[in-house]
C-alpha positions as CSV (number, residue, x, y, z in Angstrom):
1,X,1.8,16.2,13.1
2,X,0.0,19.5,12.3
3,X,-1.1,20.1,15.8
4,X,2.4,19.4,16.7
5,X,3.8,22.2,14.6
6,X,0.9,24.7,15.5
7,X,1.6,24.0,19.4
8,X,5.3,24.9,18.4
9,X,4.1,27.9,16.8
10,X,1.9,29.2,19.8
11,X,4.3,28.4,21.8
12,X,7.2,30.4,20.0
13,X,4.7,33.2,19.6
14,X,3.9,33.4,23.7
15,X,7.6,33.2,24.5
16,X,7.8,36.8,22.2
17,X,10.1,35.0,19.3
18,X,9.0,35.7,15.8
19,X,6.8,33.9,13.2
20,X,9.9,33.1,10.9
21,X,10.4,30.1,12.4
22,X,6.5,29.0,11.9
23,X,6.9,30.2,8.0
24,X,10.3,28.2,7.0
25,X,8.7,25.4,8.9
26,X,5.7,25.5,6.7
27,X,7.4,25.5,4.0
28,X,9.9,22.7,4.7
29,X,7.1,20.9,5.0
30,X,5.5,21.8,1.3
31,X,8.7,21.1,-0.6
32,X,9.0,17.6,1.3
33,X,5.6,16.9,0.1
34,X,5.9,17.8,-3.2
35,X,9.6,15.9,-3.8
36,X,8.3,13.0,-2.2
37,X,4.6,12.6,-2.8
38,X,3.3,15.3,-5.7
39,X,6.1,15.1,-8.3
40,X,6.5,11.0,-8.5
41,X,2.9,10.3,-8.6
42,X,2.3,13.0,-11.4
43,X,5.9,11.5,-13.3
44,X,3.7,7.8,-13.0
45,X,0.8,9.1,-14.3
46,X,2.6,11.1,-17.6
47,X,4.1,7.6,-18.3
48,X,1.4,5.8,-18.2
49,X,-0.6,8.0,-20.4
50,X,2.4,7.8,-22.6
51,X,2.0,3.6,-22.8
52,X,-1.9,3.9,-23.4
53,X,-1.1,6.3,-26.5
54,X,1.2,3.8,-27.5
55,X,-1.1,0.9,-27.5
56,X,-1.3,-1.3,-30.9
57,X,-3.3,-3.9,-32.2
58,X,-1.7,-7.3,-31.1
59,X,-0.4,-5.8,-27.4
60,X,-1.1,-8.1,-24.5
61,X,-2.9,-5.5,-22.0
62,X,-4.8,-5.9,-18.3
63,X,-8.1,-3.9,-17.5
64,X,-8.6,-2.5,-14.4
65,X,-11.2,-4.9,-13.7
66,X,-8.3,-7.3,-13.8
67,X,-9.2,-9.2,-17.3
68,X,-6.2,-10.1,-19.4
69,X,-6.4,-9.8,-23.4
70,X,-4.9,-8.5,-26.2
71,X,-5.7,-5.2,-28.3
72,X,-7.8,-6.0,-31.4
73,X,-8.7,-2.6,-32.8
74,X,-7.4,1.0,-30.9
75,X,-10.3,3.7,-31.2
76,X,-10.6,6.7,-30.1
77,X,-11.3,7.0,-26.5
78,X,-11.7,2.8,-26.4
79,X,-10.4,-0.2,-27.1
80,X,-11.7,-3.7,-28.4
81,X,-10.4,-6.4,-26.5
82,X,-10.0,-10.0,-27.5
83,X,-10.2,-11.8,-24.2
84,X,-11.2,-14.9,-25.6
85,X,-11.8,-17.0,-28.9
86,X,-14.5,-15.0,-30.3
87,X,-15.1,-12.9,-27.4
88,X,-14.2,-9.0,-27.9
89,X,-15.3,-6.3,-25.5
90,X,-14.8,-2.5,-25.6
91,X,-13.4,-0.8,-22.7
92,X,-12.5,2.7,-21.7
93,X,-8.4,3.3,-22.3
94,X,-8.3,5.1,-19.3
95,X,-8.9,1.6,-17.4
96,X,-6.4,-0.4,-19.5
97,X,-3.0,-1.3,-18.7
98,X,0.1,-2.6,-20.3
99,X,0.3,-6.5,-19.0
100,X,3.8,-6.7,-16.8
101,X,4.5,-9.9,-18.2
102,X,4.9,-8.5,-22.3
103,X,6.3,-4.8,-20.0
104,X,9.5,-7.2,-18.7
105,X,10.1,-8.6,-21.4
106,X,10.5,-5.8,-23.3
107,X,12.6,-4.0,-21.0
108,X,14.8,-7.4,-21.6
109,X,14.8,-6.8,-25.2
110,X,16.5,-3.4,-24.4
């Protein structure tokens, strides 16, 4: 697609019409990017920073190692897991996520 647009360009530039046309088209391009692409991803990411500084003891969360369990004790910069009876591990919060299933039924609740 970029060759496309330069090959437009050299071409509007041999036939003596000016670079405005090059320009806009560059920049066309920058706002679709950033409305479609940029913005929603970093609009994702703010909310689900916003759930991991929510996390409580007792919430149902999935690692991103895919290992279900609930929250036992909330740290710092980790989290102790209960994934089993009598079986607690500390991950990073950075690679924990809110389990779907306890997400939709909340959002039921509202």
């Amino acid at each position: 697609m970029l060759n496309l647009i330069l090959l437009q360009a050299q071409n509007a530039q041999a036939q003596g019409q000016s670079q405005w046309g090059f320009w806009v088209m560059m920049i066309l391009i920058f706002v679709v990017f950033y409305f479609f692409m940029i913005r929603p991803q970093s609009k994702k990411q703010k909310e689900l920073q916003k759930q991991r500084d929510a996390l409580k003891k007792g919430d149902r969360v999935v690692t991103a190692g895919g290992i279900y369990g609930e929250v036992k004790e909330v740290q710092e910069n980790a989290l102790l897991i209960t994934i089993a009876k009598d079986i607690v591990i500390k991950v990073d919060k950075q690679s924990v996520y809110v389990d779907a299933g306890e997400a939709v039924a909340d959002q039921a609740k509202k």
